[in-house]
N, C-alpha and C positions, 0 to 999 in steps of 0.2 A: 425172328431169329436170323443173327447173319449165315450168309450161304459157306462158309469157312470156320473152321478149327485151328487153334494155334500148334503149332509145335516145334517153333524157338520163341525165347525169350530172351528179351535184352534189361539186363539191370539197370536202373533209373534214380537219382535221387535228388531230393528237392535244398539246396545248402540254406543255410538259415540266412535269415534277413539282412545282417551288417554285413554277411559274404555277398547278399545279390548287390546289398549299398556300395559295395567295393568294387565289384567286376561293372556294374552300372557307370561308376566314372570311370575308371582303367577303362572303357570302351568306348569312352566318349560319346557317351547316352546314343551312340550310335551299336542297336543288337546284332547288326551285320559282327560285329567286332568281338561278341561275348564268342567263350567257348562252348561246343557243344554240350561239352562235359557240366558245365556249370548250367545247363535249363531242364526245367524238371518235364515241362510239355511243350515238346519245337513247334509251332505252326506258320515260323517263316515262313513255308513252302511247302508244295505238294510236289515240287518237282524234283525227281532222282529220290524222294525221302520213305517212299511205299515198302509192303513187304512184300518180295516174290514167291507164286507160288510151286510147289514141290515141284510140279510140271517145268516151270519153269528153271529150277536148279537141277534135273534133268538133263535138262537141255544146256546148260550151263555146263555141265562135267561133259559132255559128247561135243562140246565147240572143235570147230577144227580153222586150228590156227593158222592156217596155208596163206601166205604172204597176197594171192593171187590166184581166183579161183577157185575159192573155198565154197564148201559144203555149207558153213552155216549162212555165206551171201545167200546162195540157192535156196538156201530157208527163207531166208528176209525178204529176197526177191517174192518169194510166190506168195507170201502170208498179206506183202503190202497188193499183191495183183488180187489176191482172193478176196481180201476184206475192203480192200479200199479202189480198188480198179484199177489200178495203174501199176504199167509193166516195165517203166524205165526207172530206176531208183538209183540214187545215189547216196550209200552212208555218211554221216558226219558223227562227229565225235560227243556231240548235242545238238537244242534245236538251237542258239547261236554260232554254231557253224555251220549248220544249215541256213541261216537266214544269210552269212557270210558270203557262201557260196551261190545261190540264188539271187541274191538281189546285187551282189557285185555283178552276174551275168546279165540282169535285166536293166540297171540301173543306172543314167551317165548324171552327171556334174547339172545341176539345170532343169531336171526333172520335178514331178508331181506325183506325190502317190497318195492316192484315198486311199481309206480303212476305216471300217467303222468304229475303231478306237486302237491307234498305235501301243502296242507295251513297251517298255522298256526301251529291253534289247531291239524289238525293231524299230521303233522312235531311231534310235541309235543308229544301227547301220544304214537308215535311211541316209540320215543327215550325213554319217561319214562319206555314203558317196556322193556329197555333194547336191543334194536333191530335197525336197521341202516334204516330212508326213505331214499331209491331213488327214485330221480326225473327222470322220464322217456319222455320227451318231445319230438316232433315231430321238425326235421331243422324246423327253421325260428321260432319257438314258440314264441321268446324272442328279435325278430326283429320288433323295431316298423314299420318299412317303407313294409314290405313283407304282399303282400297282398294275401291271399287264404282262401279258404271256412271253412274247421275246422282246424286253429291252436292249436285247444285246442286238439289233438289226441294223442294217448298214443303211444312210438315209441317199437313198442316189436323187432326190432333189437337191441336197449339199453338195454333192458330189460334183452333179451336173451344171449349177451353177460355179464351181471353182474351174471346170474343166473351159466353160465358155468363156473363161478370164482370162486362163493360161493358153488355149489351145489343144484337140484330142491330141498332137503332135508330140505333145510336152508331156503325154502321162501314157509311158509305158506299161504301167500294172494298175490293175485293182484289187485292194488285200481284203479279204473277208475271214475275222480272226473269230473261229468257233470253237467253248465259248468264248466270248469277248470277257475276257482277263481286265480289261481297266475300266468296264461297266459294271465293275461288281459280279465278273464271272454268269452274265445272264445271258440267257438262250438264241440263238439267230435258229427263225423259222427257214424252212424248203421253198415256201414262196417266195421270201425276201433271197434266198440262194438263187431261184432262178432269176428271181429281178435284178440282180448284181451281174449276172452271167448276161442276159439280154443288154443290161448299159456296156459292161466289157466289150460285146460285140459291136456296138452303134458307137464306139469310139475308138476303135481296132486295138483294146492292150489285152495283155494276157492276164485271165483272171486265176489269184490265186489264193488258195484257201490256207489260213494258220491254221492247222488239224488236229493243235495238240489236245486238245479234250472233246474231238468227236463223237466219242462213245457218248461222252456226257450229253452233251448236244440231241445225241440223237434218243435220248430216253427221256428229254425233255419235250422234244418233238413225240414221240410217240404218247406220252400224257399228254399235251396241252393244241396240237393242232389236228386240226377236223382232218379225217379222212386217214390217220396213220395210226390211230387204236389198236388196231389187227396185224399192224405191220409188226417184223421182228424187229431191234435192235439193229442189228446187223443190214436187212434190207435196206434201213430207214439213213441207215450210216451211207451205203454205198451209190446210194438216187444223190441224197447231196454233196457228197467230195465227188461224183459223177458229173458233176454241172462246172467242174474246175479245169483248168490245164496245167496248174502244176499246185503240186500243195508243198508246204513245209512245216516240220513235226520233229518236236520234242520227245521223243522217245520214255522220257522220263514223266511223262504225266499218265495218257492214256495208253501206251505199252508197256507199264509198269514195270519198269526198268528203272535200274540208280543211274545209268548211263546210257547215252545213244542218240542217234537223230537220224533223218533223213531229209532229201529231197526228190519228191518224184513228179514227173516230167510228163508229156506228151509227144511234143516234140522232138523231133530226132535233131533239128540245128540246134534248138534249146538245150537237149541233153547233152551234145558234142562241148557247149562253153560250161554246161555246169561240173562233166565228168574233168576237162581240163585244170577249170578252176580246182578243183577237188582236188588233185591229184596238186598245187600249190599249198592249197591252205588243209588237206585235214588228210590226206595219203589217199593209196590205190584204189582208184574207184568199187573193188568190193571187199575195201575194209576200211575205208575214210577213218583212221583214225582211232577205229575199234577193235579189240578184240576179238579173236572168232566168237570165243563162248558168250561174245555179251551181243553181239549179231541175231546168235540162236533164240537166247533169251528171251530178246526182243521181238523176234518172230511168232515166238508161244503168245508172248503178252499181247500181242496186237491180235491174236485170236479169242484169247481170252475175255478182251475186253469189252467186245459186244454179245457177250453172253448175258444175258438179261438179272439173275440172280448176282451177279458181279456189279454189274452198273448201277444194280437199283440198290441193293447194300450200302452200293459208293454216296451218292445222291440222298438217301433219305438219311443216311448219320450226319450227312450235315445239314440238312432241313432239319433234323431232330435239336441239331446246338443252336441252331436259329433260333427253332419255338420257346427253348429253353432260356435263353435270354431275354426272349419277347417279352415271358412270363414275367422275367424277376425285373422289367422297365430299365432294360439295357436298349438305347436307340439304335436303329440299326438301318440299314439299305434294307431295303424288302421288292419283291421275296427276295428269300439266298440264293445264288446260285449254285451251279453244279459243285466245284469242289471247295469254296469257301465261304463265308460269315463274314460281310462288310458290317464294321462298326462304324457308326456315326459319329465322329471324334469331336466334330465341330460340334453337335448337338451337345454330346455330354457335357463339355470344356467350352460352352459358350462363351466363356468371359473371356477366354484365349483367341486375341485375333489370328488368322490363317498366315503372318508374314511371321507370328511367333511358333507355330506350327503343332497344331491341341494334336495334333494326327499321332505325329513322334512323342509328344511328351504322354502320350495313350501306350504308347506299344513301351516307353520306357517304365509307364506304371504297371501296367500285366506283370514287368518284368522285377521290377521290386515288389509287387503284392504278392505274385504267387510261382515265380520263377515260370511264365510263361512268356515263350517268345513269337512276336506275331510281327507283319510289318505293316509299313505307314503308306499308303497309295494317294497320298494328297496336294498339298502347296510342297513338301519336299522330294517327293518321288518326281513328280512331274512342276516344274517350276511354271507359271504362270497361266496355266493350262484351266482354270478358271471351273475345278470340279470339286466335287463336296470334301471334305479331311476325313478321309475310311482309313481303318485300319482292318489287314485284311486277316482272317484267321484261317488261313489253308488248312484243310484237314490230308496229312500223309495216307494213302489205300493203305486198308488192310492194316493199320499200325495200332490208333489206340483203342482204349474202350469206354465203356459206359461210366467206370470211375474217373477217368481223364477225362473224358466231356463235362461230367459234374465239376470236376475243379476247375476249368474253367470257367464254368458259368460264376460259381463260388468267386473267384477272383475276380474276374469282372464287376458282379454285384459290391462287391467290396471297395472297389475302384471307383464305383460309380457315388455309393455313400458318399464317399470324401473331395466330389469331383471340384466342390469349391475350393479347398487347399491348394489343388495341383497348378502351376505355374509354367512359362511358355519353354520356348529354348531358341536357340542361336547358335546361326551354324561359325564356326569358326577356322574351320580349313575342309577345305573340300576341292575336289580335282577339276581341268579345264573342263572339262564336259560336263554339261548340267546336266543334261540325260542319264548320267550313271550319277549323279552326287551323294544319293542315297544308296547306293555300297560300299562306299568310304570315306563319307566326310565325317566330320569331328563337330562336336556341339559342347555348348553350356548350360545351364538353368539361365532363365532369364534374371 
């Protein structure tokens, strides 16, 4: 039984099929483009999309909106010292401006950053400043069928070998993204933390940890790595963001928040360029951007989230839509990770080569079978990055339930019946940046 009770509800409704056939082209089979209004089950994303708890709307009415020096900073302040170790923070307005802010202070023109799998948005700000991400992955990362305990681990033999190409000179940071988001959301163990933290030192950069699904991270580690069974959540969380010197965090995943971010620091010359920067790109170092009350929030949520009954609720409803799918011979990346259900697009949609892209015309079919919105992490998210076509199904905290999981598996299973009909797509206008092309390019049926 989940460790939570509802008490709001938000009305929901599923538009019948020639309406999804219409908003499907009006969006140009791009679901970044549909309206909220028009999906009946969102699982673009788990980020900003959770429900907060009473605790933390609470804390949300007592925000104190002080320009400079507010009560709810002092909150945020002590919640990231207590749960996460670290006592320099700077707010952002999410974790892309956080990443903004950070990797504009660590990062020049010419540069090299490992990560054991760039996302997105940090793909992105890499390359804006001029600097090359590499993806550092662990064998099998990118293997749906290989099953082992953290695929998401960062491989410092690639690492090592890119570094003695370029030079340690050339590679100011090492990013260590827990969990790793473009592995299928799977787990980086404490040993592979320290081993990331021991290469950071033997090449003098600052290692820094993506932290936005820590909690999750860390209740993986405490099921699957020897020696941390007994451990709390919480402990287990603060031994490894402990092994970093600065981290950066999406507020909207594992502080369960719609809004917020941060960067926190070690360094006092590091925090001197990050609080400046800030105070450019996202406002006054303690409100970057944010409201007091959603500071507060934030503060409760990052408490909340290593409480064990929370994490493991989070974690096992989507282990649950995993098995569920397993059952009904839906292909899938295995296992699930923390907060989402990699589909196998290429398996289903074999006949669909990856340059026609089986990923999108997956996540366009959910969305015609059963008004379900998921997104496509493959040859369109990431352009020649040479990884399997997943389509991801983020599950939002705290949002739906047991009958919402059942229709998606029901949808999916539907989708998959017919997976011989489905045919490819083509992108047709899409922005300079290939790294963001799937949040607004335009497509066609092939």
């Amino acid at each position: 039984m989940e460790a939570y009770k509802t008490k709001m509800v938000e009305r929901i409704e599923l538009p019948d099929r020639e309406e999804r056939e219409t908003n499907l082209e009006a969006a140009g089979y791009n679901v970044f483009n549909l309206d909220a209004e028009d999906v009946y089950v969102d699982l673009l994303t788990d980020s900003g999309t959770g429900a907060m708890s009473d605790e933390q709307w609470a804390a949300l009415l007592r925000g104190d909106e002080a320009y400079a020096g507010s009560e709810s900073f002092d909150r945020l302040e002590a919640a990231v010292a207590d749960v996460m170790g670290f006592e320099r923070v700077v707010p952002t307005h999410q974790g892309r401006g956080a990443e903004n802010v950070l990797y504009g202070a660590l990062i020049d023109e010419g540069d090299v950053v490992p990560n054991n799998t760039h996302f997105d948005t940090t793909r992105a700000h890499v390359a804006n400043q001029g600097a090359d991400p590499v993806d550092c992955p662990v064998d099998g990362a990118h293997d749906p069928d290989e099953v082992a305990p953290f695929k998401g681990n960062f491989s410092v033999e690639r690492a090592r070998e890119r570094v003695d190409r370029v030079g340690a000179e050339n590679v100011p940071c090492v990013v260590l993204t827990v969990t790793n988001n473009s592995a299928a959301g799977q787990p980086v163990s404490v040993e592979n933390t320290r081993a990331v933290r021991e290469f950071a030192d033997e090449i003098d950069a600052t290692f820094v940890i993506d932290a936005c699904r820590f909690a999750e991270n860390a209740y993986f580690v405490h099921e699957r790595e020897p020696g941390y069974g007994d451990e709390s959540i919480a402990a287990i969380a603060r031994e490894q963001l402990g092994y970093a010197d600065a981290l950066v965090m999406s507020g909207k995943k594992d502080a369960l928040v719609n809004v917020g971010g941060f960067v926190a620091v070690r360094d006092d010359d590091l925090f001197e360029r990050v609080k400046q920067r800030a105070i450019l790109y996202e406002g006054f170092p303690t409100y970057g951007g944010m409201a007091g009350r959603d500071l507060a929030a934030m503060a409760t949520g990052l408490r909340e989230a290593v409480e064990l009954p929370s994490v493991r609720d989070r974690v096992e409803q989507v282990r649950g839509l995993g098995e569920r799918l397993r059952e009904a011979g839906v292909p899938l990346y295995w296992p699930p990770g923390g907060h989402a259900v990699y589909v196998d697009a290429g398996a289903m949609f074999s006949h669909v080569p990856t340059e026609k892209f089986p990923g999108q015309a997956l996540a366009c079919e959910l969305y015609r079978e059963g008004g379900v919105r998921a997104v496509e992490l493959g040859e369109f998210a990431f352009p020649g990055a040479e990884r399997p076509d997943l389509v991801r199904l983020a599950l939002p905290r705290r949002t739906y339930h047991r009958e919402h999981v059942e229709h998606v598996v029901d949808t999916l299973a539907a989708v998959a019946e017919r997976a011989d009909a489905v045919s490819g797509l083509e992108v047709v206008d899409e922005p300079e940046m290939a790294e963001l092309r799937h949040f607004s390019a335009r497509l066609q049926p092939v």
